[in-house]
N, C-alpha and C positions, 0 to 999 in steps of 0.2 A: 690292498694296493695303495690304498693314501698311505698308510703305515711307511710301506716302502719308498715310496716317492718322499716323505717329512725327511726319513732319514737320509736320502740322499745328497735334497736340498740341502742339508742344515751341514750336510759333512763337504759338501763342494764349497759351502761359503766360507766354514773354515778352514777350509784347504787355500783359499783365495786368500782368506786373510793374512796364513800364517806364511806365505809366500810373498805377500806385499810387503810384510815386516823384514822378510829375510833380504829382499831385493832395496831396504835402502828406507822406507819408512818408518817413523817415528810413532806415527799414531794410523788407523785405519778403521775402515767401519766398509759394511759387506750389506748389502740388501739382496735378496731375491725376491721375485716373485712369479706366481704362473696362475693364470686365470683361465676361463671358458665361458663363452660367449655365443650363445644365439638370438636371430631376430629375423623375426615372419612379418613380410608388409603382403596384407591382403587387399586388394583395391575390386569394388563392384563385386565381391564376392570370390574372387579369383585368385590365388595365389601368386602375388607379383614377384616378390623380392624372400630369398631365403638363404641366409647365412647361419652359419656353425663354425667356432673356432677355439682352437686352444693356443695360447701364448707361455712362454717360461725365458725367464731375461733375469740376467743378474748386473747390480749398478755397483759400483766401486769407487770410494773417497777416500785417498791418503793425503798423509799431511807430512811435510817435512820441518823438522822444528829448527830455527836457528838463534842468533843470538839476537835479533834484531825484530823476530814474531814468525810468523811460519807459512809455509810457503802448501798451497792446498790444491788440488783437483782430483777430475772424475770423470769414469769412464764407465760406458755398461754395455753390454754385449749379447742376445740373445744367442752367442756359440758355445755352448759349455763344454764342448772339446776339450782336451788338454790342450791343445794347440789356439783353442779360439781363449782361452781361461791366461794361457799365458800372455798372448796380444792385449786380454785385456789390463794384467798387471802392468806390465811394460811401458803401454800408454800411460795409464795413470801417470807412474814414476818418473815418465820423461816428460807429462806435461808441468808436473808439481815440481820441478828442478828450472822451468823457465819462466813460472808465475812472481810475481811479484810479493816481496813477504807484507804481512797481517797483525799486526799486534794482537788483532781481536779473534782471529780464525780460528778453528782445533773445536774438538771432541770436550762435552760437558765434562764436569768434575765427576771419579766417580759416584760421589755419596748422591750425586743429584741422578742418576738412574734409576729405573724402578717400572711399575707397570700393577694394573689394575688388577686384582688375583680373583678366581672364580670364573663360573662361566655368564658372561656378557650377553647372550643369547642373539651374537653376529651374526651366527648361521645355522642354516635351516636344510636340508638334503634333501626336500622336498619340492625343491626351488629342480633340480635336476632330473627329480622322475617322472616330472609329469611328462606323458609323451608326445612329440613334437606336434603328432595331427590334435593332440587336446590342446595347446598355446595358439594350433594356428585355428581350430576350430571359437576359441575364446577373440579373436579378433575379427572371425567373419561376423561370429554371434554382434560384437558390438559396434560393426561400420553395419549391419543389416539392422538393428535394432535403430539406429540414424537416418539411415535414410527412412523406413517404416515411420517413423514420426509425422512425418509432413510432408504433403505433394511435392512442395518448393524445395525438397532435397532431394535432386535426383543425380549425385554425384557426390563424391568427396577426395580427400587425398590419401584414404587408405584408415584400414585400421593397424595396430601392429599388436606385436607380444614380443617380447625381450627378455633376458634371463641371464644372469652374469655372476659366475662364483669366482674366487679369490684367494690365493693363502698366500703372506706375507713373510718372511722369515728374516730377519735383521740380528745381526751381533757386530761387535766391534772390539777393537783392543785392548778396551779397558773394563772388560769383564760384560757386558753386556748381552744378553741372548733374550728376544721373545719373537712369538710369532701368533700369527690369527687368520681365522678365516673371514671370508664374508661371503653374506648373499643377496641379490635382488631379483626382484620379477615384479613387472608391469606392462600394463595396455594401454591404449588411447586410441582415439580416433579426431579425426579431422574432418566432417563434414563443409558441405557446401551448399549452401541455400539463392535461390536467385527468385529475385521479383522478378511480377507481372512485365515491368520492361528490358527484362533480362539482366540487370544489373546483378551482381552474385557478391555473396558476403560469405566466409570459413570463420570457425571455429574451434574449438578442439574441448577434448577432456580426457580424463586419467585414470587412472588407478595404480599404485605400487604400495608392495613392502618389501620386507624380507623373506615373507613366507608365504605359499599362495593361499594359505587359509585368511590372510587378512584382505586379500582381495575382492573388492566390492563385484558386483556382479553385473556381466557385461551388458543386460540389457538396461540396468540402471548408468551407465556409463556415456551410452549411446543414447539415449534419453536427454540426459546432460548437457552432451555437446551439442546435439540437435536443437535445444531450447536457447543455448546460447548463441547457434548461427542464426538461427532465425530471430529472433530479438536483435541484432546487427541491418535486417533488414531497412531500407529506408532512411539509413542515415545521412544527416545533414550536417553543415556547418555552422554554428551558434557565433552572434557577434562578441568579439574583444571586451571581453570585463573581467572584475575583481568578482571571486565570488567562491563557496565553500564546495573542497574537492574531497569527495571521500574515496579513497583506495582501496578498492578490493583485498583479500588477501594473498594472494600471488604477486600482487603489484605493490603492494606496500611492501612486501620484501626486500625490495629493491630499497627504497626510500631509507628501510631502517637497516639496511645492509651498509647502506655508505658508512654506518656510525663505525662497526666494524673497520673495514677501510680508513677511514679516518684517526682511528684509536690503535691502527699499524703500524709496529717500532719501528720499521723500513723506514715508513713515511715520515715518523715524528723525528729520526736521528736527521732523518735531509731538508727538515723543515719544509715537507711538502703538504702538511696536511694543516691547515684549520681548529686542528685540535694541539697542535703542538703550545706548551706549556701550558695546558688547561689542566693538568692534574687534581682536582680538589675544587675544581669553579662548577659553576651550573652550565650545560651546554644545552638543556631541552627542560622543557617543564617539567612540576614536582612529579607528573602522572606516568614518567619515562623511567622505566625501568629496562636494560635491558640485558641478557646475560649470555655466556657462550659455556656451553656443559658438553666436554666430551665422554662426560658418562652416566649420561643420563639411559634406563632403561624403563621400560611402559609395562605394566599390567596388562594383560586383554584376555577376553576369554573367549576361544575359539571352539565350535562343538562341544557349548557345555561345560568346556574344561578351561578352568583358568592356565593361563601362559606367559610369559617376558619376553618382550622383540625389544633387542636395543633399538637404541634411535637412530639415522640416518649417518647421523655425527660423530657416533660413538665408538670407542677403539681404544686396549689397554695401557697404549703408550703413543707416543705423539712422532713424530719423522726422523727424532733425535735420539728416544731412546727414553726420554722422562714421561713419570707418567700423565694422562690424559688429565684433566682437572675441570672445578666450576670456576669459571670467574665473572666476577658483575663490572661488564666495563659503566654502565652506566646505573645511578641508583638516587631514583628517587629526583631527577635531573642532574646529579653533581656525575663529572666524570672522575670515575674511581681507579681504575687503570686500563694500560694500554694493555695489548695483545702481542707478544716479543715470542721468537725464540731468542736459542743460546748466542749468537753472532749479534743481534738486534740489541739484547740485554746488557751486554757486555759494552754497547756502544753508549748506551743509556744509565750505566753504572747500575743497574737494576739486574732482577732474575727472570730467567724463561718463566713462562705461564701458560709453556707446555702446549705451544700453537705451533709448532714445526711439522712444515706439511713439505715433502720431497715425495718427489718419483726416482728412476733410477738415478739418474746423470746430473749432474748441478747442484749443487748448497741447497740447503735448506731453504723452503720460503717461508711463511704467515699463514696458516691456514685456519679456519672456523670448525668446531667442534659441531653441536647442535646449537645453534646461534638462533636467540628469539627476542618478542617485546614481549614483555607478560602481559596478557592479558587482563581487559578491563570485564567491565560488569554489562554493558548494551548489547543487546541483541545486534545486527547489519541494519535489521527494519527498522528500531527502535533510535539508531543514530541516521537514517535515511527521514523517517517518520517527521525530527525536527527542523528540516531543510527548506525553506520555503522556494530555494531555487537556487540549484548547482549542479554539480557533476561528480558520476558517479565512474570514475576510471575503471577499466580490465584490460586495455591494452596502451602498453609505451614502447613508443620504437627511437633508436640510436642512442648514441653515447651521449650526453649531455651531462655531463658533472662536472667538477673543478675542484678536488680534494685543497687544493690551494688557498678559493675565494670561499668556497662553500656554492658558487654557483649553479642552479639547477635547472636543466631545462632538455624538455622532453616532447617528441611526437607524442598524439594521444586519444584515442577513440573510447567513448564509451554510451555510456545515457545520461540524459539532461534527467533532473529532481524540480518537479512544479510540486509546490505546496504536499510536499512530506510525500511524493508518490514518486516510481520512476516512468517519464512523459513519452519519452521517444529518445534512438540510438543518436548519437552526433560523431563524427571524423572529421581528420584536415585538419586538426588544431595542436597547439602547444602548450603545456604546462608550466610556466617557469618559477622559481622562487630562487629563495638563496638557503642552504640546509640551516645555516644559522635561526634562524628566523620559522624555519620551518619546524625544526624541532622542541621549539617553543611554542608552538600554536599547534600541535596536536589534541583539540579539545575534547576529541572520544576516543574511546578505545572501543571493539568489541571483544565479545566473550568469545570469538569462532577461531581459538590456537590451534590450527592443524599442523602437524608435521608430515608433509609430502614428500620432505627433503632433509636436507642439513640445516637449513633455512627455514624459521617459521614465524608469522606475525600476521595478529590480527586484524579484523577491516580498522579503519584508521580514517580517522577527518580532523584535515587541516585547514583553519584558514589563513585570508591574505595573500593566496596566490591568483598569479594570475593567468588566465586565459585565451589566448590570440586565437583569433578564428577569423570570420569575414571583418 
């Protein structure tokens, strides 16, 4: 059955193409793709919420070349009718006749095409068998293992399980053809914990990979999140000072995501970022390393048996059609390069680096591969241990950044650090620094690199920032 559906796909998108060519384009490129999708929210044991779905959409970018640069857009269409296939040529070619011409616009060179060869180990079919009352019984097990924890949780917002497979298939007109699948599955839950005077605090925790043998186990899960609502209990507000913040690893992601951001040929050609003409300067201390690999794949060994699960970020070719790559935007604190695709590069007189992240409809964006800090040598306890008194961040709320100034500043709950221990939870307050400044005062690293995502970075303490509260 996939057999038959690859082929069809793969013969509708060049059916697509070779009809956009015929009708008046110069250059074209063809995405489809079709996915499936389910997700069980269990809430007090109950089956709340239950979704099941399959999607299949094809995106379509032509280009009209003239003497002056070329004139580009895009259309996508989940009708693969003949009749909905030719709406969507049609549009295309009449919105790319009213667009404004490009110098820089158009389809990479072809020698710069290509793609990662072998198998990747995206996907998993295992992710699809399990059957639905074992995903939804896996989310009762781990909001039931939560509240079981502690009297004080006698509610939560649910556990859930989710499941999402994918195949890609992409060519264009200048010889290009690959495709891939992918897969995910994970849990989590969200407990709620309430003091003695009813005051109530939430939390959450997780689990995912690709495959559900790497799946931590739900009563370990709910366990987790329970010790983290409950330790939320009793929080206060700490008075306005300068003092040493260490950030978890879900939340220093964010911090060292902005480098990312920041190190974005969009941003550096419009001089919006902070890092613009930093190429070869020091932007963060010698201890700052960090890189983005979109092909990176892990070892693990599941039942015994060793296995390869690529990483969250990984995929044989990038939104444009080049292959996926490592690059070290930052090394050793010098910033070594930015992150471009083909449009960005071209802007920059430089080459893609193979970051072109698109969905159906609109140009290419910037997107992160497996994006991390390398990790240092400290234990979490071991950089908490030398603290005589600070904060220990797991939660920041709103948008507070300023890719422009380097400005930072963030809602932020977490626990105050007396004398190398964690003392009691604190809320109500704000983090603020400048990344400049921050990226140079990152004095620990720890050793705890997990990849939960696309995104990964160890606990992390900064100082010089400061704190508002009462």
């Amino acid at each position: 059955m996939q057999t038959q559906t690859h082929i069809d796909l793969k013969s509708i998108a060049s059916d697509v193409l070779t009809r956009a060519l015929k009708a008046g384009a110069t250059d074209a490129e063809a995405v489809i793709y079709e996915g499936d999708e389910f997700s069980a929210l269990v809430h007090l044991g109950q089956v709340d919420q239950l979704k099941e779905s399959g999607s299949r959409a094809i995106g379509l970018r032509v280009f009209l070349h003239s003497a002056n640069g070329k004139r580009v857009a895009s259309t996508s269409s989940s009708d693969l009718t003949s009749d909905g296939l030719t709406r969507l040529i049609d549009g295309a070619i009449s919105l790319a006749r009213i667009t404004s011409e490009d110098p820089f616009a158009g389809l990479p060179e072809p020698e710069e095409f290509g793609q990662l060869e072998g198998n990747l180990a995206l996907y998993f079919d295992d992710v699809n068998k399990m059957p639905p009352a074992e995903r939804i019984e896996i989310a009762r097990r781990t909001e039931a293992a939560a509240l079981a924890y502690d009297t004080r949780i006698q509610n939560s917002r649910g556990g859930d399980f989710d499941t999402a497979t994918s195949h890609k298939i992409m060519l264009n007109s200048r010889g290009f053809f690959g495709e891939y699948r992918r897969s995910y599955c994970g849990f989590s839950v969200s407990p709620i914990a309430q003091d003695a005077e009813g005051r109530m605090q939430r939390d959450y925790w997780f689990s995912n990979a690709r495959t559900v043998k790497k799946l931590d186990p739900p009563e370990e899960i709910g366990r987790i999140a329970a010790q983290r609502a409950i330790q939320r209990l009793g929080a206060r507000q700490i008075k306005t000072q300068r003092a040493p913040i260490v950030f978890s690893p879900e939340i220093a992601q964010s911090v060292i995501g902005n480098i990312f951001d920041a190190a974005n040929g969009d941003a550096i050609y419009r001089n919006a970022s902070f890092f613009s003409g930093m190429l070869g300067e020091q932007v963060a201390g010698e201890n700052i390393t960090v890189i983005d690999d979109g092909t990176l794949v892990f070892d693990h060994h599941a039942d015994g048996n060793p296995m390869q699960i690529a990483g969250f970020g990984t995929r044989p070719f990038d939104g444009e059609g080049l292959p996926t790559r490592r690059t070290v935007l930052v090394e050793r604190g010098i910033l070594k390069n930015y992150v471009m695709n083909t449009y960005t590069a071209r802007k920059l007189n430089m080459k893609s680096t193979g970051n072109a992240s698109r969905g159906l409809a609109g140009n290419p964006g910037i997107g992160a591969g497996n994006f991390f800090l390398e990790p240092g040598s400290l234990t979490p306890a071991e950089i908490i241990a030398d603290i005589k008194s600070g904060l220990y961040v797991t939660e920041t709320m709103g948008h507070g950044v300023n890719l422009v100034t380097g400005d930072y500043s963030h809602g932020a709950s977490g626990l105050w650090i007396e004398n190398g221990e964690i003392a009691y939870p604190v809320e109500e307050i704000t983090i603020a620094g400048n990344l400049k400044d921050m990226y140079r005062n990152i004095v620990a690293i720890g050793n705890d690199l997990v990849f939960h995502g696309a995104t990964a970075t160890p606990t992390i303490r900064i100082e010089g920032m400061t704190i508002a509260g009462a």
